[in-house]
Structure formats: structure tokens, C-alpha cells
C-alpha positions as CSV (number, residue, x, y, z in Angstrom):
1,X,1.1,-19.8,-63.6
2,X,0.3,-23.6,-62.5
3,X,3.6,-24.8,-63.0
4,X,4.9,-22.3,-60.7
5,X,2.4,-22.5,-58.3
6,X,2.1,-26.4,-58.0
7,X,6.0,-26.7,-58.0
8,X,5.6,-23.7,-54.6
9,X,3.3,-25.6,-53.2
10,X,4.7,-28.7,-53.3
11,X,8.2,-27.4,-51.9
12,X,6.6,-25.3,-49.1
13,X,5.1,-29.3,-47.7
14,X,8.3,-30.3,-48.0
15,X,7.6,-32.8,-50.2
16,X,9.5,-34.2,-53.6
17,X,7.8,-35.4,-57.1
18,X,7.6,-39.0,-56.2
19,X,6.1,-38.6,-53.0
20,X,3.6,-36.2,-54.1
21,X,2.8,-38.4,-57.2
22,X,1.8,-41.2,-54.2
23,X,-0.4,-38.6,-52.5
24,X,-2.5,-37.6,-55.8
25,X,-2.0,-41.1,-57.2
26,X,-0.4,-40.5,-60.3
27,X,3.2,-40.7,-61.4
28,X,6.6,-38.6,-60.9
29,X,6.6,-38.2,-64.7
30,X,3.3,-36.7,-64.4
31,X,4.2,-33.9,-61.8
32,X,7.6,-33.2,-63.3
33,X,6.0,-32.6,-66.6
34,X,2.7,-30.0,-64.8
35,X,6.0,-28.1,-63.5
36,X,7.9,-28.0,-66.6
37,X,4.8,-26.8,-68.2
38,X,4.9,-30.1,-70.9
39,X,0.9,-31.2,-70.1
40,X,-1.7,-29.7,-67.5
41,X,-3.6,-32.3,-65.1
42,X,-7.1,-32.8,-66.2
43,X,-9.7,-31.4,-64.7
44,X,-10.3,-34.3,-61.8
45,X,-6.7,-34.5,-60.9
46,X,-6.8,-30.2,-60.8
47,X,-9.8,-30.8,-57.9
48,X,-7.3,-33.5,-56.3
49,X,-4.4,-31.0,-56.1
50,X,-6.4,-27.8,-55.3
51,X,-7.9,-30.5,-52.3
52,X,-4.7,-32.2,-51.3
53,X,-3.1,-28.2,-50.9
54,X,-6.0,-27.0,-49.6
55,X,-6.0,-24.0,-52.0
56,X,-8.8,-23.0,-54.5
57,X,-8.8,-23.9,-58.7
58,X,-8.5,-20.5,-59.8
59,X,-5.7,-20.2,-57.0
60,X,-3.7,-22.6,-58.6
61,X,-5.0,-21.5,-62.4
62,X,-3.5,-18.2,-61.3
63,X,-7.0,-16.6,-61.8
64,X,-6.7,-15.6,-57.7
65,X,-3.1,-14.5,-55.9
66,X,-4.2,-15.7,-52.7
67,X,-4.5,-19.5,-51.5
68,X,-8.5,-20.0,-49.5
69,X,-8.7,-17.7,-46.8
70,X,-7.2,-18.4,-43.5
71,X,-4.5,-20.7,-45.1
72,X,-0.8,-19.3,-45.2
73,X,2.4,-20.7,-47.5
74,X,5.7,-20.1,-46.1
75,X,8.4,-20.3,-48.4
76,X,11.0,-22.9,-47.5
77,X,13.0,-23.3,-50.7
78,X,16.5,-24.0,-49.5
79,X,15.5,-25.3,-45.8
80,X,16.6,-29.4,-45.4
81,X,14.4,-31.7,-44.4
82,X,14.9,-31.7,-40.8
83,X,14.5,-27.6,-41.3
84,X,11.4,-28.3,-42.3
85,X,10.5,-30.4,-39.8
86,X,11.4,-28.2,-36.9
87,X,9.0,-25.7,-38.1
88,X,6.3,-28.5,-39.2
89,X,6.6,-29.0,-34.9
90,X,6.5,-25.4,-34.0
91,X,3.4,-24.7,-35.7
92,X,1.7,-27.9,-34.0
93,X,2.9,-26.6,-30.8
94,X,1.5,-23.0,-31.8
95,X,-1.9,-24.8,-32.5
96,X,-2.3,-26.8,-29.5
């Protein structure tokens, strides 16, 4: 279940291995191999990842099916960059 789930979230921000490696402060080797399902993070970087997505551990351990209340994943597998960019701007319209 993490694999799946870290690989989701990381491609609903919009965001590849390498720069996500930056954000967590680990390497692309590291994140490619959590999503192939080689090694799982340690227990620290799990906190770092469940913090940086702003979901919960048992969220991303698959022990919940739904990310912390009032947060919402959209799905945009396929969408370019400046797709997901476009829509990044809408919702910060929305907000304001």
C-alpha cells in the first residue's frame, strides 16, 4: 500500500523523484526504491512524508483510506506540467 500511495501523492503535487528527494532530503534512489516496493523509509523519514503531504501515517501505511480530514487529492496522472499549473492557480484563486 505505501508504494502506491507515496508514488499518488507525489504525482498529484506535480512533482518528480528528484525534486521530491530535495523536499524530504534524501535521494532519487531512495524514493524510486519506497515506490518500487525495494526498502520502506524509516520511521523519521515516514513522519517527514506523512508532514510534507500533509496526510496521516496510517494513511500512507494503508491502515486509513482517507488522507486527514479536510484535505482532498485530485488525481492528475497524465496532466503536463503547465496542466497542473493551471489548476495549482485556480484553487488559489478559489481560496482567496
Amino acid at each position: 500500500m505505501f508504494p502506491e500511495r507515496i508514488k499518488y501523492l507525489r504525482q498529484t503535487q506535480g512533482i518528480n523523484q528528484v525534486q521530491l528527494a530535495e523536499k524530504l532530503g534524501t535521494t532519487k534512489q531512495s524514493i524510486s526504491n519506497w515506490e518500487n516496493d525495494n526498502i520502506v523509509p524509516s520511521v523519521d523519514m515516514l513522519e517527514r512524508i506523512a508532514d510534507f503531504f500533509k496526510v496521516s501515517t496510517d494513511y500512507l501505511l494503508g491502515r486509513e483510506e482517507k488522507p486527514m480530514t479536510g484535505i482532498r487529492l485530485l488525481d492528475v496522472t497524465g496532466l503536463t506540467a503547465t496542466q497542473i499549473s493551471h489548476i495549482m492557480a485556480l484553487i488559489d484563486d478559489l481560496r482567496n
